[in-house]
VOPAGU-2260 file (C-alpha; in pm, 1 decimal, decimal comma):
REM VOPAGU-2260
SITE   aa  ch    i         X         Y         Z
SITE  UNK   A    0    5979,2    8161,3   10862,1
SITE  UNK   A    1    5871,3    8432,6   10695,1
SITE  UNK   A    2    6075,6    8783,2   10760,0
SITE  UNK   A    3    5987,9    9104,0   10887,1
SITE  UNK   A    4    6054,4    9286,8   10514,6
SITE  UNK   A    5    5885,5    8970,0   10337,0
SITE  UNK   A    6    5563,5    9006,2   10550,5
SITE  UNK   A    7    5593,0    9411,3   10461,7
SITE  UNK   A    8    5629,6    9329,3   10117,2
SITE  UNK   A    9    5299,2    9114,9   10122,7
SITE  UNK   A   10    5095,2    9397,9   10242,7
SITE  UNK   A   11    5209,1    9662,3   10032,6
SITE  UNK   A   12    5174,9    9412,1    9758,0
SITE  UNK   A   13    4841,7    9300,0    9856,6
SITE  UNK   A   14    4693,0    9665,1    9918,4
SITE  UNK   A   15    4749,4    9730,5    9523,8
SITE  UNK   A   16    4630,5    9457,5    9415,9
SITE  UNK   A   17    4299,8    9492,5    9584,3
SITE  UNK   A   18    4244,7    9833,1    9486,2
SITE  UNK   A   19    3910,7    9906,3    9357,7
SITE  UNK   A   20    3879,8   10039,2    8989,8
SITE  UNK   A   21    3631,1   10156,3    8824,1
SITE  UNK   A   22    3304,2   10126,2    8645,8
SITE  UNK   A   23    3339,5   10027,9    8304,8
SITE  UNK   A   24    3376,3    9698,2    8064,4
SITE  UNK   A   25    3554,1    9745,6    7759,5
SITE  UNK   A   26    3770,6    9452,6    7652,3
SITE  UNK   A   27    3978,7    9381,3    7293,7
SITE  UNK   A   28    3635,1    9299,7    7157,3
SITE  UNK   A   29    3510,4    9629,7    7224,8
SITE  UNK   A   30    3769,9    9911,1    7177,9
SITE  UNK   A   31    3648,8   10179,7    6934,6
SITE  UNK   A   32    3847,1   10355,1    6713,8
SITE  UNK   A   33    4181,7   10226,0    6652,9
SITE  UNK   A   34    4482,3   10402,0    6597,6
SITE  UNK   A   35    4513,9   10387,4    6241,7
SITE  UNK   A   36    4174,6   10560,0    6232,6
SITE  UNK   A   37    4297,0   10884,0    6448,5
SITE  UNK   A   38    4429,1   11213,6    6368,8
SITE  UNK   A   39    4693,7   11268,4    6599,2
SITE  UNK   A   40    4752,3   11644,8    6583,7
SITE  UNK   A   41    5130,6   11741,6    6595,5
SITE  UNK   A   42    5123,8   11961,0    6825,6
SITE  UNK   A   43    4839,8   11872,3    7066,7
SITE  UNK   A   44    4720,2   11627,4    7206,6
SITE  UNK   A   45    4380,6   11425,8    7092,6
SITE  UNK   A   46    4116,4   11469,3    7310,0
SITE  UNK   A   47    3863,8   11242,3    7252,1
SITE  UNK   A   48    3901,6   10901,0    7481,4
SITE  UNK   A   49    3872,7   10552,3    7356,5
SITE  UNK   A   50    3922,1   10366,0    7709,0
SITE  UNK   A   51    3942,6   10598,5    7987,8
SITE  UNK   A   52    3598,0   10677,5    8191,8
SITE  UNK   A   53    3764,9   10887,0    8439,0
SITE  UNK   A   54    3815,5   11211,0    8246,3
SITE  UNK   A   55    3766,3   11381,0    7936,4
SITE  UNK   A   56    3970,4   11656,8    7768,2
SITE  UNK   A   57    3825,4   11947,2    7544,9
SITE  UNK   A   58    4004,3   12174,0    7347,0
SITE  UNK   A   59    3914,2   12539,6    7386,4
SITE  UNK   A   60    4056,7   12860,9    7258,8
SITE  UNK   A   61    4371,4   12850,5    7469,7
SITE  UNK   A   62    4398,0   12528,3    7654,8
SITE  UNK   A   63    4179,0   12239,4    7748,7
SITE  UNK   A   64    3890,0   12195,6    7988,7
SITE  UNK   A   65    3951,6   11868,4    8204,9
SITE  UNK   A   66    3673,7   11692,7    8389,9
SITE  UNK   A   67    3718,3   11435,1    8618,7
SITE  UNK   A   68    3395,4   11215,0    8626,5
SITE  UNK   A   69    3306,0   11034,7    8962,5
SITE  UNK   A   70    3367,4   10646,2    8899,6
SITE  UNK   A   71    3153,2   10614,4    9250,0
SITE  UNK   A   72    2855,0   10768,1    9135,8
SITE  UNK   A   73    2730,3   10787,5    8783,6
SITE  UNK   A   74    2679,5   11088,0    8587,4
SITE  UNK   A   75    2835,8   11303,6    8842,4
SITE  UNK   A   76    3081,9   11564,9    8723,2
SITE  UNK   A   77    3398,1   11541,4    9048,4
SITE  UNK   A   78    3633,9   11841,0    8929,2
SITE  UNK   A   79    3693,7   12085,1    8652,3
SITE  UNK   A   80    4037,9   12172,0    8531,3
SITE  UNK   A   81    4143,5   12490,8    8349,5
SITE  UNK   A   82    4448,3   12379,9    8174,7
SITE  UNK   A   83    4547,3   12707,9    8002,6
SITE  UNK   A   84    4827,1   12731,8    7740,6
SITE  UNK   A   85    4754,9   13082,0    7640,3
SITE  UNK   A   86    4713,6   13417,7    7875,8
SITE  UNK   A   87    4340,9   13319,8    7831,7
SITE  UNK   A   88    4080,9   13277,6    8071,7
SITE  UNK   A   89    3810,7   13007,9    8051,2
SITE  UNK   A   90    3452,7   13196,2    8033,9
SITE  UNK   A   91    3365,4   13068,6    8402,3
SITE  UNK   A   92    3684,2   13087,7    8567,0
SITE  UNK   A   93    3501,7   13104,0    8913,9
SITE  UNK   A   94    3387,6   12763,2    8889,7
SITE  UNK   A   95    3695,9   12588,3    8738,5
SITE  UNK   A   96    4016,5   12536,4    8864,1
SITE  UNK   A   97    4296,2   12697,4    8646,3
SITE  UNK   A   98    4672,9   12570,0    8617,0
SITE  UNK   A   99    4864,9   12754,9    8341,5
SITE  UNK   A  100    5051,0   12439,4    8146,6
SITE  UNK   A  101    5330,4   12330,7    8049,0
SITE  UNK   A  102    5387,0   12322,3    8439,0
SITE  UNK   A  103    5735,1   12440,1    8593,0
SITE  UNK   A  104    5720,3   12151,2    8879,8
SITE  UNK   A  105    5496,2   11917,6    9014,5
SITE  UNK   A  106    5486,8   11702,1    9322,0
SITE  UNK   A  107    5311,5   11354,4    9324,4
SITE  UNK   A  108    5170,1   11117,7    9596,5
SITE  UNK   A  109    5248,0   10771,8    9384,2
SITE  UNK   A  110    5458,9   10615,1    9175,7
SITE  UNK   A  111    5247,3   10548,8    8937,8
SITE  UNK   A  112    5235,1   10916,9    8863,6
SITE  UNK   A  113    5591,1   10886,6    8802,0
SITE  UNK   A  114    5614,7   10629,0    8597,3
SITE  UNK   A  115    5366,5   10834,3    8312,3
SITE  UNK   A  116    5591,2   11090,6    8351,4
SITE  UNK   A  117    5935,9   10889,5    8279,2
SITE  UNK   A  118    5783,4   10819,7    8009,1
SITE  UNK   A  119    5710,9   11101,8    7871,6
SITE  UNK   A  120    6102,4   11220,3    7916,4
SITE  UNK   A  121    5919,8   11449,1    8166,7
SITE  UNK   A  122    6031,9   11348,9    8518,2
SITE  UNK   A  123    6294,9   11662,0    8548,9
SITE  UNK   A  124    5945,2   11874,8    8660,5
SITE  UNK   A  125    5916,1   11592,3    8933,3
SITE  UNK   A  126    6045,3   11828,5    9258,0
SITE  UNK   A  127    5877,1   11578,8    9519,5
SITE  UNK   A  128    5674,2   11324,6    9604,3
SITE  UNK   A  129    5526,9   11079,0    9864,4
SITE  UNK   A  130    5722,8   10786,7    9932,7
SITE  UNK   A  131    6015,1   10820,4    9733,9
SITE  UNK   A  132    6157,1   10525,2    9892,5
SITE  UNK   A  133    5951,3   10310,4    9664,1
SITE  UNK   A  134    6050,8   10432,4    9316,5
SITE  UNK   A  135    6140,1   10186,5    9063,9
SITE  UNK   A  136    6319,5   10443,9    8814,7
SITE  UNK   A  137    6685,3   10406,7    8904,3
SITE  UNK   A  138    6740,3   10810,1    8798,1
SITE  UNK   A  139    6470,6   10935,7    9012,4
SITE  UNK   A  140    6557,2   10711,0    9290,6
SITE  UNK   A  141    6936,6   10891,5    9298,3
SITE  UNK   A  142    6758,7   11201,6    9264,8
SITE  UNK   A  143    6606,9   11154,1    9587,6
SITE  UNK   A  144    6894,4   10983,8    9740,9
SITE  UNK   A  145    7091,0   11328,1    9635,5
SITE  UNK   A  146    6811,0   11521,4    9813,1
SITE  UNK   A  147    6728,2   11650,8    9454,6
SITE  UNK   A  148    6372,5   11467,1    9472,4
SITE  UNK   A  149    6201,9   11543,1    9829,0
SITE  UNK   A  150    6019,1   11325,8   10021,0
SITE  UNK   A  151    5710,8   11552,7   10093,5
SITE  UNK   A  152    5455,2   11281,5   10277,3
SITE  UNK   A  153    5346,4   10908,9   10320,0
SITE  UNK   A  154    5106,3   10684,5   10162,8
SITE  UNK   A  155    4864,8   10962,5   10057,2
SITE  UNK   A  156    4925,4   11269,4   10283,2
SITE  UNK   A  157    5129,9   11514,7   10241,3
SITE  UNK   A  158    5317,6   11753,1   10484,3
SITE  UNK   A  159    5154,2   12068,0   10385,0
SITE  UNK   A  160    5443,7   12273,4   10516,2
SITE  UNK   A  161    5640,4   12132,9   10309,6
SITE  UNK   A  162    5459,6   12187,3   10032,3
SITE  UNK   A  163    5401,7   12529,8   10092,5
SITE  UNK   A  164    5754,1   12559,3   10143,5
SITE  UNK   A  165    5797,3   12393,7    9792,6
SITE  UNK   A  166    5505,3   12576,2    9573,8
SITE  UNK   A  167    5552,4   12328,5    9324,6
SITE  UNK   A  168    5317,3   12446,7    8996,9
SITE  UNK   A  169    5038,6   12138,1    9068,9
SITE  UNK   A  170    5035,4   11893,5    9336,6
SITE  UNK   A  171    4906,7   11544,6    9167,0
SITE  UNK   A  172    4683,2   11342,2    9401,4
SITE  UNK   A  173    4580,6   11044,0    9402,4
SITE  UNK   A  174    4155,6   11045,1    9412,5
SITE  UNK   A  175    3961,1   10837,8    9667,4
SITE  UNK   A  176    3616,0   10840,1    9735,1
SITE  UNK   A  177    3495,7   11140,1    9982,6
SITE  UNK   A  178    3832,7   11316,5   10000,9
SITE  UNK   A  179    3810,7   11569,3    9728,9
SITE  UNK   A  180    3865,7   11889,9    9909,0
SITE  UNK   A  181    4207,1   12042,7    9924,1
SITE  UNK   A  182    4315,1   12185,9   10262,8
SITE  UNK   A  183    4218,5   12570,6   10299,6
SITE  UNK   A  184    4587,3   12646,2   10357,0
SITE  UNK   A  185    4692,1   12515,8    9989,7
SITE  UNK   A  186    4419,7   12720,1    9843,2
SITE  UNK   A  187    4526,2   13040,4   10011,6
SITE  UNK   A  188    4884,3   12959,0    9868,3
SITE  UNK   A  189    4757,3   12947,1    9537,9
SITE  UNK   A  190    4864,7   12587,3    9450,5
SITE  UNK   A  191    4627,1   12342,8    9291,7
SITE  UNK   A  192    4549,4   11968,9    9359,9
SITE  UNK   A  193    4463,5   11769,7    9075,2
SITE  UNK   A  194    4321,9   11451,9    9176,4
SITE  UNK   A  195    4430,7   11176,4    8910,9
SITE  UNK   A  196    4159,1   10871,0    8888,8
SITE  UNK   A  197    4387,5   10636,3    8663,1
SITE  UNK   A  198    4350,4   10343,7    8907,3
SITE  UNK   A  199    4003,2   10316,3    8885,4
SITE  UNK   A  200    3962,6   10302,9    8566,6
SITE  UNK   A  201    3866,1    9894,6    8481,1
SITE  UNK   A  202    4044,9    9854,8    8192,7
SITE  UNK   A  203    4444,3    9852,8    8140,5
SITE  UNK   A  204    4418,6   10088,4    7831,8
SITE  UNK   A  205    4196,7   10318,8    8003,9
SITE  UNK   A  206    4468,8   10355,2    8262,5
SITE  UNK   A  207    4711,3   10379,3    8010,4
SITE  UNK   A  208    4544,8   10662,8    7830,6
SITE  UNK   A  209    4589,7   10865,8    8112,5
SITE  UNK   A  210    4875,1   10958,7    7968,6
SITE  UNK   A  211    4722,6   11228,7    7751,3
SITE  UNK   A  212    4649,9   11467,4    8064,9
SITE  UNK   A  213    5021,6   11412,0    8189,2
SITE  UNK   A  214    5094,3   11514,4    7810,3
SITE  UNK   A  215    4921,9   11858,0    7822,4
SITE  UNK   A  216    5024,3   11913,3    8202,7
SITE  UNK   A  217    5410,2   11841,1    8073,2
SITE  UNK   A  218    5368,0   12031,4    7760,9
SITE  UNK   A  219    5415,6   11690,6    7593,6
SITE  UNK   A  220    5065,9   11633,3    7411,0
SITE  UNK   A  221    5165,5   11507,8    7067,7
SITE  UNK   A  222    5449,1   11268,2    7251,3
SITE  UNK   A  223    5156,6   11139,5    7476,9
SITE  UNK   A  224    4952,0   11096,2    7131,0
SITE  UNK   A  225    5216,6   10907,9    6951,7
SITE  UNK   A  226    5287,9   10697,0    7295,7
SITE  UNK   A  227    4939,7   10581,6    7328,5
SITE  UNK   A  228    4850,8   10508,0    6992,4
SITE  UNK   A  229    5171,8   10227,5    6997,0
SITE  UNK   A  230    5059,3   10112,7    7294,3
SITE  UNK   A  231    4737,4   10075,2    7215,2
SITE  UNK   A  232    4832,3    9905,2    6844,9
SITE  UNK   A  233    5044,4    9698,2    7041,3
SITE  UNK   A  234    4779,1    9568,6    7279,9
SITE  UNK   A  235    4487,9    9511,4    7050,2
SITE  UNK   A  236    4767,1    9320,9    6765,4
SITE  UNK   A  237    4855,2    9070,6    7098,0
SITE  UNK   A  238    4429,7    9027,6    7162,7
SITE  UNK   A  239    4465,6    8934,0    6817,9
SITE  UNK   A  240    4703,4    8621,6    6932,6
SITE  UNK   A  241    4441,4    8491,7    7111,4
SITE  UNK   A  242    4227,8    8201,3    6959,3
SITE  UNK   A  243    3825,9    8321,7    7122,5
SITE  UNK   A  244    3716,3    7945,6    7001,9
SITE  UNK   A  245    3999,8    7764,5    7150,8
SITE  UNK   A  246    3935,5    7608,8    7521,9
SITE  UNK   A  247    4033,3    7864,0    7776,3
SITE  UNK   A  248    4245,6    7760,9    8104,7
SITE  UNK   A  249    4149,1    7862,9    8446,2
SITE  UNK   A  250    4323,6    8094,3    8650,7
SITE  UNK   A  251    4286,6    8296,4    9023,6
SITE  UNK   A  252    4475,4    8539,0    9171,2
SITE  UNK   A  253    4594,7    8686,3    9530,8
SITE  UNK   A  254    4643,2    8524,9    9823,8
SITE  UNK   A  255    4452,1    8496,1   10149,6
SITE  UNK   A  256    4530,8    8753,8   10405,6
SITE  UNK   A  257    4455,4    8717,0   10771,4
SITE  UNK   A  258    4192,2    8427,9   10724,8
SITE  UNK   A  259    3996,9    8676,5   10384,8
SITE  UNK   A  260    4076,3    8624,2   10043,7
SITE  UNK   A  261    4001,3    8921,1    9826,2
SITE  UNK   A  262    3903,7    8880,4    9419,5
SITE  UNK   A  263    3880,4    9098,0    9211,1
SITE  UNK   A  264    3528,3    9121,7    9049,1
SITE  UNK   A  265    3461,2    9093,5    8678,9
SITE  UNK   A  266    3464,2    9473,3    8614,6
SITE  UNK   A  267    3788,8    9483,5    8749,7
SITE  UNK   A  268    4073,5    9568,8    8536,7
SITE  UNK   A  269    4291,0    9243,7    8648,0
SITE  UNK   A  270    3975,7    9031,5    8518,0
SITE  UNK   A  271    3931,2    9261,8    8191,6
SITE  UNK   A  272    4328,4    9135,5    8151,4
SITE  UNK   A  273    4256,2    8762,1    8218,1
SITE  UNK   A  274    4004,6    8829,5    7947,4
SITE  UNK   A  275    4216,9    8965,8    7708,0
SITE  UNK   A  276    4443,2    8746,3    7695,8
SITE  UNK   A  277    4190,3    8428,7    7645,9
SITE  UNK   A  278    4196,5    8255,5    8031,4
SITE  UNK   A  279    3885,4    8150,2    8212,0
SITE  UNK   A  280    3830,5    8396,0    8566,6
SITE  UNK   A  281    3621,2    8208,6    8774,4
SITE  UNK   A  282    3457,7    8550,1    8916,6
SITE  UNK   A  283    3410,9    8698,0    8552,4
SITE  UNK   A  284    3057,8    8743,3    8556,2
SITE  UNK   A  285    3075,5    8916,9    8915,9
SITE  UNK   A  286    2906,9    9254,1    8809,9
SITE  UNK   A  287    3152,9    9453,9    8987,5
SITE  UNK   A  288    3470,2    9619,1    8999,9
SITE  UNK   A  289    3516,2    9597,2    9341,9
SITE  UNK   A  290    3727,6    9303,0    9501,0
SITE  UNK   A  291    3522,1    9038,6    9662,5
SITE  UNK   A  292    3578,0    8937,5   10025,1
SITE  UNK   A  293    3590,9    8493,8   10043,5
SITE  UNK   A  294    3708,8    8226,9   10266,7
SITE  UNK   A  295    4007,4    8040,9   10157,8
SITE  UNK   A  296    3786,6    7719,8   10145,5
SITE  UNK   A  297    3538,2    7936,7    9903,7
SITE  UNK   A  298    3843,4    8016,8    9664,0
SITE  UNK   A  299    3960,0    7654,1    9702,6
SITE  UNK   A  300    3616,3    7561,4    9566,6
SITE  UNK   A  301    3642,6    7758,5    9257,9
SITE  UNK   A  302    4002,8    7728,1    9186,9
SITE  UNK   A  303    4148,2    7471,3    9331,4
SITE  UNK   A  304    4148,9    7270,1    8977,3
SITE  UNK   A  305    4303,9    7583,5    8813,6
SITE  UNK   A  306    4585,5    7506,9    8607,9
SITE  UNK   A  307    4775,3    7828,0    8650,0
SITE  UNK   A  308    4802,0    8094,6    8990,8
SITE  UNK   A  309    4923,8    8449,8    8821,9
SITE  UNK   A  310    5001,8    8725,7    9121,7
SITE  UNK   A  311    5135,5    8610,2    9439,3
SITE  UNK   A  312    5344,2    8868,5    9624,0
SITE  UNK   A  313    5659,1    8664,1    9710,9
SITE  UNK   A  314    5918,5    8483,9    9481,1
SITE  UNK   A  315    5955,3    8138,0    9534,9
SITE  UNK   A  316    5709,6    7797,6    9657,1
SITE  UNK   A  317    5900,4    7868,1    9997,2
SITE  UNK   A  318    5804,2    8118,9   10071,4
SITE  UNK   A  319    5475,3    8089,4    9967,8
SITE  UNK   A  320    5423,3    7814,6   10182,4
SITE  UNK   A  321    5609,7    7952,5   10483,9
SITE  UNK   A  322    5301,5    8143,1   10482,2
SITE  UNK   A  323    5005,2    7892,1   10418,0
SITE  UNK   A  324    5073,9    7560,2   10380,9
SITE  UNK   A  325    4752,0    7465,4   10235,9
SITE  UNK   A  326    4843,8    7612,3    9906,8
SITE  UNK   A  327    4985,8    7326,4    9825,2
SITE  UNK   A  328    4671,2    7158,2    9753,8
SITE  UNK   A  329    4624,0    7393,4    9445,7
SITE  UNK   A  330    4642,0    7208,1    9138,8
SITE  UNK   A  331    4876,4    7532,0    9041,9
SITE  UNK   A  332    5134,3    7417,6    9250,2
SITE  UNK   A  333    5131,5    7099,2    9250,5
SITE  UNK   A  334    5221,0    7153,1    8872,7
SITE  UNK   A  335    5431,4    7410,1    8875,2
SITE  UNK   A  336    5262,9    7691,0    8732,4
SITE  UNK   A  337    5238,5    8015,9    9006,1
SITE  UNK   A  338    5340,0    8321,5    8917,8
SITE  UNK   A  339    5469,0    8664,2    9075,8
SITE  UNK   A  340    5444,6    9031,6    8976,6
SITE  UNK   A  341    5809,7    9089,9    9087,7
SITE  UNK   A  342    5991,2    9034,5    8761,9
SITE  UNK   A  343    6121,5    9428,0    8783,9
SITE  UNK   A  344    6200,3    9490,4    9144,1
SITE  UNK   A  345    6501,3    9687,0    9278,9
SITE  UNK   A  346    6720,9    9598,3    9555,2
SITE  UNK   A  347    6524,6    9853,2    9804,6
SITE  UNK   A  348    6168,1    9683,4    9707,0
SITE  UNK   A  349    6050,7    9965,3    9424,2
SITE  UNK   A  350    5830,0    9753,8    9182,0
SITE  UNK   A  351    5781,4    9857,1    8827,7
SITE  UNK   A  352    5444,0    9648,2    8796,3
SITE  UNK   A  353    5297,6    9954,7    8955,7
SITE  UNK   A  354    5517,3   10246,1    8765,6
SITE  UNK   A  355    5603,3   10169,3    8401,7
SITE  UNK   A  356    5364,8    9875,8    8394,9
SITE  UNK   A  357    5046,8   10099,5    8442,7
SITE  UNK   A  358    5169,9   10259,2    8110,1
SITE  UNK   A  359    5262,0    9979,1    7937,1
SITE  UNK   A  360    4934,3    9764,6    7969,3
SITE  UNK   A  361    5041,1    9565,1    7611,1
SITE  UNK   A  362    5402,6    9482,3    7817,5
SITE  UNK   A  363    5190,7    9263,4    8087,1
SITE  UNK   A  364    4924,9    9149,8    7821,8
SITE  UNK   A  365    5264,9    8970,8    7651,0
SITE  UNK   A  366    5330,2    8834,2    7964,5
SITE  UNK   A  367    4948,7    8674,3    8031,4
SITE  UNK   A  368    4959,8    8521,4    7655,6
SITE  UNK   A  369    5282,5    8332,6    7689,6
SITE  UNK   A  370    5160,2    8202,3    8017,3
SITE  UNK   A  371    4805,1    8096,1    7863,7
SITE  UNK   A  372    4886,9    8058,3    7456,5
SITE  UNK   A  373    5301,6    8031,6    7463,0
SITE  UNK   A  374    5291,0    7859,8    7121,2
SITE  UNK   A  375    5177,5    8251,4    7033,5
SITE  UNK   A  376    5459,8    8393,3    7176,0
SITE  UNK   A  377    5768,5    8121,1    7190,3
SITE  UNK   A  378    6050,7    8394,1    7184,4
SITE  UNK   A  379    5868,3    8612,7    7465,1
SITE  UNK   A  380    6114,7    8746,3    7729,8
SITE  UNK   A  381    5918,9    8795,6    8077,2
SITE  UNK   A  382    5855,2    9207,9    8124,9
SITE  UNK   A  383    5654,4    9231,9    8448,8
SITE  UNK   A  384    5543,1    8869,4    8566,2
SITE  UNK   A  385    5750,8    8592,4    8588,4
SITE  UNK   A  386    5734,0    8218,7    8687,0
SITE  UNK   A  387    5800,3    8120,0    9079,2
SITE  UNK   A  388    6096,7    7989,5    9172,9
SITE  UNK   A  389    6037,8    7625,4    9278,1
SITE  UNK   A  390    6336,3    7540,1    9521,4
C-alpha cells in the first residue's frame, strides 16, 4: 500500500513536472555567445540574454527597464518594470511599473524564487512567502519555523491582509496565463507584483538566467553576472561530453496518473535536457512545449523498449509498483535502470530539484550524462537525480 504522504508526494511531484514552459528551442548546439565572449560589467549586471525568452533587461540612465514578454502569445509585450537605482524617473512613468532597487524585502509565492535568491547570498530580504512548509534551504526553513519567515498564502494566492500588513518592497509572483492583474487593494497600498516567467522558459539555461533580474532586484547584478557565466561554462563544457555521432539510448519520463500519462513535448525544457545530454526522447519532434495527454498503453508503445526511466516521484521499485503494477513490463525495470528526482529531499518533503536545481541547470545535466555516457563522467557524485532503490 501506498500511504497517505506518499500519494501527496506524487501529486505535488507530478504537478511540476507537467508544468508547461515555454516557446523556444535552443539546445548546446545553439547557444550564442559564450561566456568567454562577454563583458561582464563590475558593477551591473549584463543585460543582453543568451537563453531566456521571457524577459529582457535594458539599461537606462538610472536603472533598467524590464519587460516581461508573453510566452502564450507571440510578440506580445505582458508587463513593464521600472527598476530604478537612482532618484530618476523613467520618461513614461504612467505606463510602467516602478520599484526603486536594491529592494528592502520581498515576499515570494515559490520556492523556486528562493532558491535564486540563496544563491545570490540574498535570502535575508526574503520576509515571506507561500508555502514555506516546502523549502529545501535548511536556514530559511528555521527562519520560518522561528516565525522569522511568514507564511503569507498557499499554492499561488496570497492572503492580501497579510500582505498589506507586511508591505514588503515587491511581492514576486509566479505568472500564469490570464491572471496578470494585481488586486485593486495592493495597488492602493502602493506595493508592486512582479510576475516572474522562469518556468516557462524551454530551456534549463534560460531558466537559469533568470538570475540576472533577481541580481538587480537584490542589488546583486555583477554576482548574478559572474554566477551565470559559470553556470553556463559549466553546462555547455558537459554538452561537450557528449559524443552527437555515437548511438543514443532511449528514455521516457513521468508516470501515469489516474488512467493519463502526461509527456512533455519536444519544446519542453525536460526534452531540451534529454537532448543535451545525448539520449533519444521518443516525443522530441512533438512541436510543443506543452505536456501531451496519452494512455498508458500509448506510452508503453513508444517506450516500453527504453533502456532507462529518469523521473518517477517515489524512491524505490516498491513503491513504484504499489502503485501500478504494470510497470514492470518496462524494459527499464526489468533492468534496473529507473530513476527519481529525490536525491536532495528533507525530512519534511522540501525538494531541491525545484529550488537550487532551477539555478543550477549544469548540476542535473551531470546527472543525465553519467546516466546516458558514465564512461564521461566515472567519478560523478549524484546532485539532483539518483538511481531507485531496488528492494
Amino acid at each position: 500500500m501506498v500511504s497517505f504522504y506518499n500519494k501527496l508526494k506524487i501529486k505535488i511531484f507530478f504537478f511540476a513536472l507537467i508544468v508547461l514552459p515555454a516557446v523556444i528551442l535552443v539546445s548546446c548546439r545553439n547557444t550564442g555567445a559564450s561566456s568567454s565572449q562577454k563583458s561582464i560589467k563590475k558593477s551591473t549586471v549584463s543585460a543582453e540574454n543568451q537563453y531566456a525568452r521571457c524577459f529582457s533587461l535594458e539599461e537606462k540612465e538610472g536603472g533598467y527597464l524590464l519587460s516581461l514578454t508573453d510566452p502564450w502569445r507571440e510578440g506580445r509585450v505582458l508587463e513593464q518594470y521600472w527598476l530604478q537605482e537612482e532618484d530618476q524617473a523613467y520618461k513614461n512613468p504612467e505606463e510602467v511599473i516602478t520599484i526603486k532597487v536594491p529592494v528592502e524585502t520581498i515576499v515570494a509565492s515559490s520556492t523556486t524564487h528562493a532558491g535564486f535568491m540563496t544563491h545570490l547570498d540574498a535570502d535575508d530580504l526574503l520576509m515571506g512567502m507561500n508555502n514555506p512548509e516546502r523549502l529545501y534551504d535548511s536556514v530559511l526553513y528555521d527562519r520560518y519555523l522561528s516565525g522569522e519567515l511568514l507564511k503569507m498564502g498557499r499554492d499561488l494566492e496570497y492572503n492580501l491582509e497579510y500582505l498589506i500588513s507586511a508591505h514588503p518592497s515587491v511581492i514576486l509572483q509566479t505568472g500564469i496565463d490570464g491572471q496578470f492583474k494585481p488586486d485593486n487593494r495592493l495597488l492602493e497600498s502602493g506595493i508592486p507584483v512582479l510576475y516572474i516567467l522562469e518556468w516557462m522558459e524551454s530551456t534549463p539555461l534560460g531558466r537559469a538566467e533568470w538570475i540576472k533580474v533577481f541580481g538587480v532586484l537584490t542589488g546583486r547584478g555583477a554576482l548574478a553576472d559572474s554566477l551565470f557565466a559559470q553556470i553556463e561554462d559549466s553546462y555547455l563544457s558537459l554538452c561537450a561530453k557528449v559524443d552527437s555521432n555515437a548511438p543514443r539510448r532511449k528514455v521516457f519520463t513521468g508516470t501515469d496518473f489516474k488512467g493519463t500519462w502526461y509527456v512533455p513535448g519536444g519544446r519542453n525544457y525536460l526534452a531540451n535536457f534529454f537532448q543535451d545530454a545525448g539520449l533519444e526522447y521518443p516525443w522530441a519532434s512533438v512541436d510543443q512545449s506543452a505536456s501531451l495527454a496519452l494512455s498508458f498503453e500509448a506510452v508503453y508503445n513508444q517506450a516500453g523498449d527504453a533502456p532507462l526511466w529518469i523521473g518517477v516521484a517515489v524512491d524505490s521499485i516498491s513503491q513504484l509498483l504499489g502503485i501500478e503494477k504494470r510497470y514492470a513490463n518496462f524494459r527499464a525495470v526489468q533492468e534496473k535502470q529507473v530513476y527519481t528526482l529525490t536525491h536532495r529531499v528533507n525530512l519534511h518533503g522540501g525538494n531541491d530539484y525545484w529550488e537550487g536545481g532551477v539555478v543550477r541547470p549544469d548540476q542535473i545535466l551531470a546527472d543525465l550524462i553519467a546516466i546516458a555516457w558514465p564512461e564521461q563522467l566515472p567519478e560523478h557524485r549524484w546532485n539532483f537525480i539518483k538511481p531507485l532503490i531496488f528492494n
